[in-house]
PDB file of N, CA, C and O in Angstrom:
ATOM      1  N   UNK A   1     -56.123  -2.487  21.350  1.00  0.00           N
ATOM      2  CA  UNK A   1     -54.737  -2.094  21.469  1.00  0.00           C
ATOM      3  C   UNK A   1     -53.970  -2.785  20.345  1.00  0.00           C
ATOM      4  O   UNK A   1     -54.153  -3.998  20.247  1.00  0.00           O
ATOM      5  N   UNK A   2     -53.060  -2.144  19.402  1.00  0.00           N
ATOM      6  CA  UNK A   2     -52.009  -2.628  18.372  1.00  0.00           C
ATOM      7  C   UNK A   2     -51.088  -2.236  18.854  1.00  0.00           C
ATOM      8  O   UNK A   2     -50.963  -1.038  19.107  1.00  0.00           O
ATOM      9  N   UNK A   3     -50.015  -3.281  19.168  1.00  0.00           N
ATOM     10  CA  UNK A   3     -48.898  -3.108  18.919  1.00  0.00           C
ATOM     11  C   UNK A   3     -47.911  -3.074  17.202  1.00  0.00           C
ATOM     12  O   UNK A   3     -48.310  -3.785  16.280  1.00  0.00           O
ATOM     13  N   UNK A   4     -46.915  -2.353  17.066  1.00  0.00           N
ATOM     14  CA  UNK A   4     -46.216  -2.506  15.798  1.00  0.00           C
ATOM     15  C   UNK A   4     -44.952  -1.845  15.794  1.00  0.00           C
ATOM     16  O   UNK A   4     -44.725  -0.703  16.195  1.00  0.00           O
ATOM     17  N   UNK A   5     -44.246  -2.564  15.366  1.00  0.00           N
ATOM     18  CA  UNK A   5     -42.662  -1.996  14.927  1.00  0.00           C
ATOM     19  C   UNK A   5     -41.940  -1.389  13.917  1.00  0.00           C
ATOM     20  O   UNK A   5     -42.114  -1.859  12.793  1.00  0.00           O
ATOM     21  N   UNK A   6     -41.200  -0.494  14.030  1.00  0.00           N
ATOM     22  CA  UNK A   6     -40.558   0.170  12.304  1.00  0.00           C
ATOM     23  C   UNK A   6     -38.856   0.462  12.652  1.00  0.00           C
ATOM     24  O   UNK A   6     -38.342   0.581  13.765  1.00  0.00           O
ATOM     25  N   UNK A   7     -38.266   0.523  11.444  1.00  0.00           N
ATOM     26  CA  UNK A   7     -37.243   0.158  11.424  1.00  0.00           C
ATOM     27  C   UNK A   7     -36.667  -0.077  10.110  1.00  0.00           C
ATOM     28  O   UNK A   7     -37.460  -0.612   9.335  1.00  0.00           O
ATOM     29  N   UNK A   8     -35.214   0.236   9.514  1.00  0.00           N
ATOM     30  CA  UNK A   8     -35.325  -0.054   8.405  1.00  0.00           C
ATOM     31  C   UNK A   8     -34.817  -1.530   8.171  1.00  0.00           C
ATOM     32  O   UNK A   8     -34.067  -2.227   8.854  1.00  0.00           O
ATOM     33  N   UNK A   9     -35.563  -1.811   6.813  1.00  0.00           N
ATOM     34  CA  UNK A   9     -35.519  -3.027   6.780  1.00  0.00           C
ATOM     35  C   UNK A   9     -34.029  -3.349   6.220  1.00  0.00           C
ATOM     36  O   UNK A   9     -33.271  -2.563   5.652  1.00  0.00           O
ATOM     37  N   UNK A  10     -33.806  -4.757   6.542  1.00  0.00           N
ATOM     38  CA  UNK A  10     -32.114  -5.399   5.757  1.00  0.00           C
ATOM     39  C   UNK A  10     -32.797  -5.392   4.128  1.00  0.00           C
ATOM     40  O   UNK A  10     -33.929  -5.224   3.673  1.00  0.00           O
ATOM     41  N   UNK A  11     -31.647  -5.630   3.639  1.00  0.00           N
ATOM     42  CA  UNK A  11     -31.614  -5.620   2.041  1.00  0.00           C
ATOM     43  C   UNK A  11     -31.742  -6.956   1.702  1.00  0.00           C
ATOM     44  O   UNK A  11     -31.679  -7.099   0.481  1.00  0.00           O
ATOM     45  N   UNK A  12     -31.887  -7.931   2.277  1.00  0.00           N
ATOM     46  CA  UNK A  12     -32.522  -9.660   2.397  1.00  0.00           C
ATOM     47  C   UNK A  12     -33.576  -9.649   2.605  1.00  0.00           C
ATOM     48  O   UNK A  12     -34.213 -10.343   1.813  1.00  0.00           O
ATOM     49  N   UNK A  13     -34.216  -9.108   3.432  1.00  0.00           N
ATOM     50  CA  UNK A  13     -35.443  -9.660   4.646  1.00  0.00           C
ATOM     51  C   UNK A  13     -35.928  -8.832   4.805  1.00  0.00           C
ATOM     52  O   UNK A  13     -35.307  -8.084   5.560  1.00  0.00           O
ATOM     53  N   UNK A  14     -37.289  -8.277   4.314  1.00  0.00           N
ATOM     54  CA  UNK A  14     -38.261  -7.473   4.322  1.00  0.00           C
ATOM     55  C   UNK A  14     -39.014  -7.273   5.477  1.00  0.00           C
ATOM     56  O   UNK A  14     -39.857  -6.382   5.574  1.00  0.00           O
ATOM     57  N   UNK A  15     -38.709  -8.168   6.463  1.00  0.00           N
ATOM     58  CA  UNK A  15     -38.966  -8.916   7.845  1.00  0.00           C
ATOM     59  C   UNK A  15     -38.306  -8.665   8.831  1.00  0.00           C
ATOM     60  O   UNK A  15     -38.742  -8.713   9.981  1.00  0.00           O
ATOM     61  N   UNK A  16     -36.749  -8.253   8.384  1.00  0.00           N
ATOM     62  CA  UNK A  16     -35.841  -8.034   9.474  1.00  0.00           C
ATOM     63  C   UNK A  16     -35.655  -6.338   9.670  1.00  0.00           C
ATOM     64  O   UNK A  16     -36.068  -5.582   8.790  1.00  0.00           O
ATOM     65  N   UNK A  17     -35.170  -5.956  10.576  1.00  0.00           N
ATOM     66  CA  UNK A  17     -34.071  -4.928  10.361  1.00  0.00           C
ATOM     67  C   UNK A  17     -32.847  -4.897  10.071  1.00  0.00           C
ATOM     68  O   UNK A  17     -32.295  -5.965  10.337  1.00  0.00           O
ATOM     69  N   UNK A  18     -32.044  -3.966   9.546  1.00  0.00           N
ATOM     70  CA  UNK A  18     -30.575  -3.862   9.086  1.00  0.00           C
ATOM     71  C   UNK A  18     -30.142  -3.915  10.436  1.00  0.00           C
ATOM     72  O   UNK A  18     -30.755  -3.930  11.503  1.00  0.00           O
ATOM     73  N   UNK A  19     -28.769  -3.943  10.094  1.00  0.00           N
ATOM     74  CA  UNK A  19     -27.783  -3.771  11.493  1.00  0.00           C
ATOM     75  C   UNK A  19     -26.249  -3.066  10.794  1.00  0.00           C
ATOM     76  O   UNK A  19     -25.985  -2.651   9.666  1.00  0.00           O
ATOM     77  N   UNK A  20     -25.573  -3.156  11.858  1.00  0.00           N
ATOM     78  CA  UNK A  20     -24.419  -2.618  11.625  1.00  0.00           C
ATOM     79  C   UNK A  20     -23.567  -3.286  10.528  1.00  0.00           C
ATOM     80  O   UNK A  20     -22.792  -2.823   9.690  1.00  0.00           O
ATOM     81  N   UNK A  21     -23.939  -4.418  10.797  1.00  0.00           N
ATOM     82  CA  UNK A  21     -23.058  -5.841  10.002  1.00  0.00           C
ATOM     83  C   UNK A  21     -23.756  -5.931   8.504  1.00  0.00           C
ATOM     84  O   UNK A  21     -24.975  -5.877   8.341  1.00  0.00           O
ATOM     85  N   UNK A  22     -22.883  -6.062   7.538  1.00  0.00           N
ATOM     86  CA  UNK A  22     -23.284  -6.783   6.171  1.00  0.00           C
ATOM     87  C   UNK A  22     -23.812  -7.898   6.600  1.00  0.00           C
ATOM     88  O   UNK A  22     -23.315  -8.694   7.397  1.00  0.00           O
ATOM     89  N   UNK A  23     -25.257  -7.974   5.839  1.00  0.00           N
ATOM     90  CA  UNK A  23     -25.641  -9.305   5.624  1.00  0.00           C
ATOM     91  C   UNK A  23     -26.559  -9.961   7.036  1.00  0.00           C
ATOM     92  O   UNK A  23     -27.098 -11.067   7.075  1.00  0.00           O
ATOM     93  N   UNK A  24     -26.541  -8.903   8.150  1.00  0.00           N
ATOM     94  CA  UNK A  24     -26.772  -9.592   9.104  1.00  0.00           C
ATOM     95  C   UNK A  24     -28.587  -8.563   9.516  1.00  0.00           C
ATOM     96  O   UNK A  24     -28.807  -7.395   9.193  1.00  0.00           O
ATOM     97  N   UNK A  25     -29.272  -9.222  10.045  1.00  0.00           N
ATOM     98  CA  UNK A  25     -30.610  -8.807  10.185  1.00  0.00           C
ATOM     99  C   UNK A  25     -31.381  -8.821  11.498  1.00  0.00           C
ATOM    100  O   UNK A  25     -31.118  -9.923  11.981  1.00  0.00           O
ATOM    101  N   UNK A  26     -32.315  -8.080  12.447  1.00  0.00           N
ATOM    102  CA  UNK A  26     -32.848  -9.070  13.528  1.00  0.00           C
ATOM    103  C   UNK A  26     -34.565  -9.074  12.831  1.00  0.00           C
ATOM    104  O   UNK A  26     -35.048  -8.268  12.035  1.00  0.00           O
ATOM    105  N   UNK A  27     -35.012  -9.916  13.275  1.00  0.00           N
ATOM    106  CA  UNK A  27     -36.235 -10.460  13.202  1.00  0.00           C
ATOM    107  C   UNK A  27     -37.008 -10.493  14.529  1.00  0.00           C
ATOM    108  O   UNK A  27     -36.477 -10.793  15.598  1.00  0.00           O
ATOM    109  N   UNK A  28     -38.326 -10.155  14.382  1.00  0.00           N
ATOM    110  CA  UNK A  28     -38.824 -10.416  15.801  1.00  0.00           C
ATOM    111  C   UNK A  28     -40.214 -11.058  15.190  1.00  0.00           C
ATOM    112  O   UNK A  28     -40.854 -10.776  14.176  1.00  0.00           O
ATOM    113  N   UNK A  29     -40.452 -12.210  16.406  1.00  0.00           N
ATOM    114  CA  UNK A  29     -41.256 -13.001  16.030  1.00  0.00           C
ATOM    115  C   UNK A  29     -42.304 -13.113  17.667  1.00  0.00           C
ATOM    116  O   UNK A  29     -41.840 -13.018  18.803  1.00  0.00           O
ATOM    117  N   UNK A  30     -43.726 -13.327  17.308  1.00  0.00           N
ATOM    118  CA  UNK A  30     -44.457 -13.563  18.303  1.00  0.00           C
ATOM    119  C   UNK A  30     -45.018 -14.556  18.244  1.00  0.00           C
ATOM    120  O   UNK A  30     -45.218 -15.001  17.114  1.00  0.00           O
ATOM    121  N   UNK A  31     -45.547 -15.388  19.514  1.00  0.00           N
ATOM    122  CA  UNK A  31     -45.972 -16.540  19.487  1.00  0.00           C
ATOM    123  C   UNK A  31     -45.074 -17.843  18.179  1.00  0.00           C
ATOM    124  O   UNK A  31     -45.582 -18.865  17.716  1.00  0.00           O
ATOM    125  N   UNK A  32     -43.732 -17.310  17.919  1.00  0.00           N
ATOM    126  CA  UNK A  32     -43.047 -18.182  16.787  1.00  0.00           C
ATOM    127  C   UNK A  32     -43.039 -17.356  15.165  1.00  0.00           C
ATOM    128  O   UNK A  32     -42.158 -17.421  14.308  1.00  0.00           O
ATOM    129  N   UNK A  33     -44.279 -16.630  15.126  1.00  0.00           N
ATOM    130  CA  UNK A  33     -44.577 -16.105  13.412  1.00  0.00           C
ATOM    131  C   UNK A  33     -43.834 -14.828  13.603  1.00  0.00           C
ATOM    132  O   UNK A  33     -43.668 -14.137  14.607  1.00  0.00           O
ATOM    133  N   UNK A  34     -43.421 -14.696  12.341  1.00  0.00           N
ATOM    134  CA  UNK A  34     -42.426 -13.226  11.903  1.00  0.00           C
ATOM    135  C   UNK A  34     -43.613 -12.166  12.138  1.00  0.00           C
ATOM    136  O   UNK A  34     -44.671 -12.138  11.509  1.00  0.00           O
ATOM    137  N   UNK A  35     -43.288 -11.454  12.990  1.00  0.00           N
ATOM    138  CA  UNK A  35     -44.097 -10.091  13.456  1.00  0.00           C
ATOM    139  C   UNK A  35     -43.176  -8.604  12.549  1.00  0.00           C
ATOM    140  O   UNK A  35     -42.199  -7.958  12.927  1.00  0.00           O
ATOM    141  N   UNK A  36     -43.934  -8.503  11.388  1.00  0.00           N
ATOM    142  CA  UNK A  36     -43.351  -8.103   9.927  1.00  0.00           C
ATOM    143  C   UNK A  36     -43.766  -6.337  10.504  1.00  0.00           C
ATOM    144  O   UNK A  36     -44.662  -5.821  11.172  1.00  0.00           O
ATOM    145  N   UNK A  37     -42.464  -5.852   9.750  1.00  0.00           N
ATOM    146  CA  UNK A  37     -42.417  -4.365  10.221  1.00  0.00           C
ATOM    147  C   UNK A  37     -43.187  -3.453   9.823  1.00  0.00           C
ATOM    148  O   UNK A  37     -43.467  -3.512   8.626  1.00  0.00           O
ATOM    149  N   UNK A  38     -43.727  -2.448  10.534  1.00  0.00           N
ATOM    150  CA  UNK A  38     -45.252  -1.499   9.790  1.00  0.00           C
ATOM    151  C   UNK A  38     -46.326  -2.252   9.842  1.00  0.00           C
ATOM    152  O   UNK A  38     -47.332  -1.781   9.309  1.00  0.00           O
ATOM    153  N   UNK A  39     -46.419  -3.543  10.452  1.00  0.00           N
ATOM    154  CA  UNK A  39     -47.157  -4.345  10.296  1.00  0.00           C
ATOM    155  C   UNK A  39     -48.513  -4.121  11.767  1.00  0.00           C
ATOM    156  O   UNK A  39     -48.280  -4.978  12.619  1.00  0.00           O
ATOM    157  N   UNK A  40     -49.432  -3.453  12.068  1.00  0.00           N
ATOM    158  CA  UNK A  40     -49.950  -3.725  13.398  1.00  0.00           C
ATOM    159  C   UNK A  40     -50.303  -4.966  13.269  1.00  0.00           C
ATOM    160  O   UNK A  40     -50.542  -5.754  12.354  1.00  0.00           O
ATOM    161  N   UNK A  41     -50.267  -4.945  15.025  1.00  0.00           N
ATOM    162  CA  UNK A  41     -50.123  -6.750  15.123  1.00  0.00           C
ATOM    163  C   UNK A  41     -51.561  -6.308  16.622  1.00  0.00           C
ATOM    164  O   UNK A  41     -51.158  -5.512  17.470  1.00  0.00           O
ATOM    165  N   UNK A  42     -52.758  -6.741  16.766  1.00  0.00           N
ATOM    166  CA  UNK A  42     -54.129  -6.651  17.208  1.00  0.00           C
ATOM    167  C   UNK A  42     -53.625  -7.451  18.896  1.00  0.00           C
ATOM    168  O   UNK A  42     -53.065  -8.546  18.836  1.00  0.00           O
ATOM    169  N   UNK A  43     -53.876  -6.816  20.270  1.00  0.00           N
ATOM    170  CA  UNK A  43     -53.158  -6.945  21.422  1.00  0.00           C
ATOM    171  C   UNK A  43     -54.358  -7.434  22.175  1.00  0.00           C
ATOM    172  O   UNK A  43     -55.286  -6.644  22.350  1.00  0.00           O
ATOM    173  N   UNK A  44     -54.413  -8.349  22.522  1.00  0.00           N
ATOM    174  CA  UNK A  44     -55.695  -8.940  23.726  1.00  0.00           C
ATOM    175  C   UNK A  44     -55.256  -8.569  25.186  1.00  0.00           C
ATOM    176  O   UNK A  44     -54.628  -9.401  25.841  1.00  0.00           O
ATOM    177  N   UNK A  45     -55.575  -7.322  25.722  1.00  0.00           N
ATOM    178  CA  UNK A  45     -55.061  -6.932  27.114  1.00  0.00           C
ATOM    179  C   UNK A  45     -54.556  -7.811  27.871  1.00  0.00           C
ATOM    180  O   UNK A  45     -53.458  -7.594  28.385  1.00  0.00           O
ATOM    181  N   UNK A  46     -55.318  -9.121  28.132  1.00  0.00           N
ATOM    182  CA  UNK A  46     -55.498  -9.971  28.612  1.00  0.00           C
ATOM    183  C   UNK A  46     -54.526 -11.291  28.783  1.00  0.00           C
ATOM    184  O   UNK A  46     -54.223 -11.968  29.766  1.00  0.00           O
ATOM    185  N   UNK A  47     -54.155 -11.358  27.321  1.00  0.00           N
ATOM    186  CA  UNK A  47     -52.941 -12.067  26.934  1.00  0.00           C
ATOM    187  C   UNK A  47     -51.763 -11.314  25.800  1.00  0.00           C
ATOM    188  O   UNK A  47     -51.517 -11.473  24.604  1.00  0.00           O
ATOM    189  N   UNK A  48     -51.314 -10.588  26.696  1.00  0.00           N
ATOM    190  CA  UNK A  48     -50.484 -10.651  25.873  1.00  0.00           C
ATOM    191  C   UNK A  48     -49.670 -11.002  25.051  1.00  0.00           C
ATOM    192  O   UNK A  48     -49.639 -12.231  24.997  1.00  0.00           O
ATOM    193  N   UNK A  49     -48.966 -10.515  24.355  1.00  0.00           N
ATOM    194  CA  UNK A  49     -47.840 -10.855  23.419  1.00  0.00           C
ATOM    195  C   UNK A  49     -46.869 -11.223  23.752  1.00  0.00           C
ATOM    196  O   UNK A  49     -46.598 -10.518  24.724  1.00  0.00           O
ATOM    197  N   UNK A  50     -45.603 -12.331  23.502  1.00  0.00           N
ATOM    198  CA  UNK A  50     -44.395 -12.039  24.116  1.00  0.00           C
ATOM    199  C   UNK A  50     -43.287 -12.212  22.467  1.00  0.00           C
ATOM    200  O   UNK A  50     -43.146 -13.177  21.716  1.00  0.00           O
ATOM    201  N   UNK A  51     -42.825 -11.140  22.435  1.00  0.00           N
ATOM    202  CA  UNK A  51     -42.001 -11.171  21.241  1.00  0.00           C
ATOM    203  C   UNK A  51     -40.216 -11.799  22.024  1.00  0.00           C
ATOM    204  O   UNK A  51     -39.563 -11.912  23.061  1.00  0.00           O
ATOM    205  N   UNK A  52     -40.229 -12.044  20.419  1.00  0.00           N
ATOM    206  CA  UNK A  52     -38.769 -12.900  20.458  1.00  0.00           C
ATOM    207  C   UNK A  52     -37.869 -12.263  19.515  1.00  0.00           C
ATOM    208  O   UNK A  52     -38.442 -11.996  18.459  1.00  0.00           O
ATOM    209  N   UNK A  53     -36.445 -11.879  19.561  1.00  0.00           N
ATOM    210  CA  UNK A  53     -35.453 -11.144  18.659  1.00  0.00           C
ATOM    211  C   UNK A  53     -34.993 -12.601  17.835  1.00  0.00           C
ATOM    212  O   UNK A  53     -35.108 -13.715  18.346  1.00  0.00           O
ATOM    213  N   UNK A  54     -34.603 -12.415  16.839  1.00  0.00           N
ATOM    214  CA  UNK A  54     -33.869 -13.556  15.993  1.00  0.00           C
ATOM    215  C   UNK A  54     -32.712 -12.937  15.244  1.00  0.00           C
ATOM    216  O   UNK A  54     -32.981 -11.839  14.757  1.00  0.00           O
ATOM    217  N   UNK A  55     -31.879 -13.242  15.104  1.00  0.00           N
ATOM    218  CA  UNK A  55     -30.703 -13.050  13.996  1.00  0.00           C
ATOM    219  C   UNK A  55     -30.701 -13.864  13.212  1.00  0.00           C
ATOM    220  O   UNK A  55     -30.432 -15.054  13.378  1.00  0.00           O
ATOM    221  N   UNK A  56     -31.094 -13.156  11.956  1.00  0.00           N
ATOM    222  CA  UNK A  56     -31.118 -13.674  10.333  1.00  0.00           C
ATOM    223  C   UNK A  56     -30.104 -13.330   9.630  1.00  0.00           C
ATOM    224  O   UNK A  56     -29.747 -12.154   9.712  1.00  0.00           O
ATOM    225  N   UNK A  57     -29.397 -14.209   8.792  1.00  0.00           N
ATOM    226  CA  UNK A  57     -28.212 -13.295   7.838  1.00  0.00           C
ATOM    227  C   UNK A  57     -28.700 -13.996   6.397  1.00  0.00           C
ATOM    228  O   UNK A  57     -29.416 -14.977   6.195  1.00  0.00           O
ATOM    229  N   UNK A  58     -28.003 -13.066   5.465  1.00  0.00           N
ATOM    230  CA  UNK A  58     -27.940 -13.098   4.310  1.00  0.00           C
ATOM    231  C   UNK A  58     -27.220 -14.677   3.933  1.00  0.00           C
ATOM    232  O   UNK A  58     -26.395 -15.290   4.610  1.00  0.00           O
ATOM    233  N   UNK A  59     -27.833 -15.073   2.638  1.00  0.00           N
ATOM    234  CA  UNK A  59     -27.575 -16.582   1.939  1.00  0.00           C
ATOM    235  C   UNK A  59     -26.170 -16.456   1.935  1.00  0.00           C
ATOM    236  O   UNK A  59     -25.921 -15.270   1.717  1.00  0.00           O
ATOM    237  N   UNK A  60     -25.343 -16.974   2.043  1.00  0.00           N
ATOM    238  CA  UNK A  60     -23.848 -17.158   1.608  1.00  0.00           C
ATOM    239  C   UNK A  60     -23.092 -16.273   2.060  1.00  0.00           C
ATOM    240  O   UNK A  60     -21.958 -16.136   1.601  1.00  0.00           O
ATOM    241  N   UNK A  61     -23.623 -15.414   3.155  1.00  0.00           N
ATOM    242  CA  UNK A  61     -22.447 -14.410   3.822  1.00  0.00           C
ATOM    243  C   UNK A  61     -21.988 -15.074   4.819  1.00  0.00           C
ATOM    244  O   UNK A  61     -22.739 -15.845   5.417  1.00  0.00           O
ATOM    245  N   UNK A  62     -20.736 -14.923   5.181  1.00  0.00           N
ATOM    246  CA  UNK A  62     -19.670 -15.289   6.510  1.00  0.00           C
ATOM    247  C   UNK A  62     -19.655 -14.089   7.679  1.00  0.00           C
ATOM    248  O   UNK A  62     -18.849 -13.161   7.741  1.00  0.00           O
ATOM    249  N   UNK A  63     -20.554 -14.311   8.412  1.00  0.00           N
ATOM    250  CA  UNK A  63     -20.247 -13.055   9.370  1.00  0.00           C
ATOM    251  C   UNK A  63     -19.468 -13.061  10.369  1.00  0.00           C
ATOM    252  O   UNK A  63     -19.464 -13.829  11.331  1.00  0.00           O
ATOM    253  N   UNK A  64     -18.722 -12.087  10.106  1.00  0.00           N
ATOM    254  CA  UNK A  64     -17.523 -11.981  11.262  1.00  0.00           C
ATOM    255  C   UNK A  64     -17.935 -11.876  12.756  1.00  0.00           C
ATOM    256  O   UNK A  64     -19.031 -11.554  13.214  1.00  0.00           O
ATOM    257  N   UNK A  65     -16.860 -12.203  13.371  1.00  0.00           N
ATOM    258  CA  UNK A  65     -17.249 -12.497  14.688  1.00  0.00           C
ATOM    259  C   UNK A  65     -17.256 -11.147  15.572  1.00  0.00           C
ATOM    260  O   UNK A  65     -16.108 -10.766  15.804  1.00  0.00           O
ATOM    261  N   UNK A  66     -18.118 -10.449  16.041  1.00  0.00           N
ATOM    262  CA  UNK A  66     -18.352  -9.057  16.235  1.00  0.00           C
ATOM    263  C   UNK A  66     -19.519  -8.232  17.040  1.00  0.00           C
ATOM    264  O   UNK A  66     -20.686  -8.498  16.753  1.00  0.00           O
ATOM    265  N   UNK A  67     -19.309  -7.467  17.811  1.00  0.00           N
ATOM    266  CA  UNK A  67     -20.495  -6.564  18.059  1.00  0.00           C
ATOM    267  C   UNK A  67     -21.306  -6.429  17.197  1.00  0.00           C
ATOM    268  O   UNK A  67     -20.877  -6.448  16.043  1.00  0.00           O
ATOM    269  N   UNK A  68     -22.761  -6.245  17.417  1.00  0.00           N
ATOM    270  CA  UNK A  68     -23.094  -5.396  16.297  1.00  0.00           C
ATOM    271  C   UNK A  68     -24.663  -4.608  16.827  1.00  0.00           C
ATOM    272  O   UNK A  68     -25.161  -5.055  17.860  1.00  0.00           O
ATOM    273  N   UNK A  69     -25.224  -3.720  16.265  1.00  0.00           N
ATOM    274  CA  UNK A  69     -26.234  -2.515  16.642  1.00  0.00           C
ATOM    275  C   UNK A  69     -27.235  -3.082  15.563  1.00  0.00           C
ATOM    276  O   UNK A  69     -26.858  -3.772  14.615  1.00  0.00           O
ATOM    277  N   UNK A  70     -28.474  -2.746  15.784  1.00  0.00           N
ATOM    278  CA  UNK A  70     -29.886  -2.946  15.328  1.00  0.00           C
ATOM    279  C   UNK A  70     -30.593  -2.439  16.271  1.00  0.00           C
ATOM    280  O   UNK A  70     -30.761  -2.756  17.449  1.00  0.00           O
ATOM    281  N   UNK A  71     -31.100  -1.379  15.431  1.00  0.00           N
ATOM    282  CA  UNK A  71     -32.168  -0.182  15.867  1.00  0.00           C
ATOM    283  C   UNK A  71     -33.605  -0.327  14.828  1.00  0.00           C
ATOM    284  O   UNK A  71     -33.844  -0.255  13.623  1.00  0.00           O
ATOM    285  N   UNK A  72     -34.410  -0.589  16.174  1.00  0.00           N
ATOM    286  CA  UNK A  72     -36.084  -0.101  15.834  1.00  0.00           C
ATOM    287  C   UNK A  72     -36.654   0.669  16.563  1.00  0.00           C
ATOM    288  O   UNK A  72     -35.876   1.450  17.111  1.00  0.00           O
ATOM    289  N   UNK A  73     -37.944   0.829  16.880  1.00  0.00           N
ATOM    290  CA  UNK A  73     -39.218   1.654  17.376  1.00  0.00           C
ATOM    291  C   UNK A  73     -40.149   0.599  17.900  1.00  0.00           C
ATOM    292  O   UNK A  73     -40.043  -0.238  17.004  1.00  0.00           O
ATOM    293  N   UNK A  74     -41.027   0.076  18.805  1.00  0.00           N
ATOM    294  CA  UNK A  74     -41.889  -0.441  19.052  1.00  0.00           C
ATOM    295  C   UNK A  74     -42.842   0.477  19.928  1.00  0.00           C
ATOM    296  O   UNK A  74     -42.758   1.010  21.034  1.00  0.00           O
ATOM    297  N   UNK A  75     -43.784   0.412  18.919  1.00  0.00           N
ATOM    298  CA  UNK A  75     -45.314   0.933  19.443  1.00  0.00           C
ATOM    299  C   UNK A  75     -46.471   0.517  19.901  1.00  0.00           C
ATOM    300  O   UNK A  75     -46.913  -0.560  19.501  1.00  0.00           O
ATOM    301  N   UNK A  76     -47.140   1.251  20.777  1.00  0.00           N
ATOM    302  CA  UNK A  76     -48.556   0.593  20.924  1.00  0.00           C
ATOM    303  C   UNK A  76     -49.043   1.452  21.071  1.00  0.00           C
ATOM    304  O   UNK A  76     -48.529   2.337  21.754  1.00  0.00           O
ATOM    305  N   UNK A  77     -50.428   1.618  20.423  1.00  0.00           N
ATOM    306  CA  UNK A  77     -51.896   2.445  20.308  1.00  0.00           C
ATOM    307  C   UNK A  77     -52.761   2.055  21.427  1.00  0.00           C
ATOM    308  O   UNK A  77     -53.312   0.979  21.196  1.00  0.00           O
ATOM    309  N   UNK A  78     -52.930   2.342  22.060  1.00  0.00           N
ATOM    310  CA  UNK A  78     -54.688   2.150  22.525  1.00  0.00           C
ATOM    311  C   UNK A  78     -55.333   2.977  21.547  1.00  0.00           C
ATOM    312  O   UNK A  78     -54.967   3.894  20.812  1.00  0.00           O
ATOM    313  N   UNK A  79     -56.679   2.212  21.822  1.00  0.00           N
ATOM    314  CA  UNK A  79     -58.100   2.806  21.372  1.00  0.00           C
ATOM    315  C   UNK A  79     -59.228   2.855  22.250  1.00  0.00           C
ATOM    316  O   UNK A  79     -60.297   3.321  21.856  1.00  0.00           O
TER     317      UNK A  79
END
């Protein structure tokens, strides 16, 4: 079983997704490591995965204080 995510990426972070906000990104990470987009990530039935969202922003941006949207896809294959 692979799990994997897509989404477009922020214009920083090849790692994150965009969001609504300049400068602002989410990241999802498993077991702590950046679980990188398009990336299959190999699923032990047994133990699963537990992913984590992160908010990343761009070097030297001020992000306003605000709602904001970030859209992906998360998949899983069996085989």
């Amino acid at each position: 079983m692979t799990l994997s995510w897509s989404g477009t990426p922020s214009d920083f972070d090849n790692a994150a997704v965009s969001s609504n906000i300049t400068g602002l990104g989410i990241r999802l990470k498993q077991a702590g490591q950046s679980f990188t987009i398009n990336t299959p990530l190999v699923v032990n039935e047994t133990d699963l995965p537990v992913l984590t969202a992160v908010p990343v922003k761009k070097s030297g941006v001020v992000l306003p204080e605000a709602d904001f949207e970030a859209w992906a896809t998360l998949q899983v294959d069996y085989q």
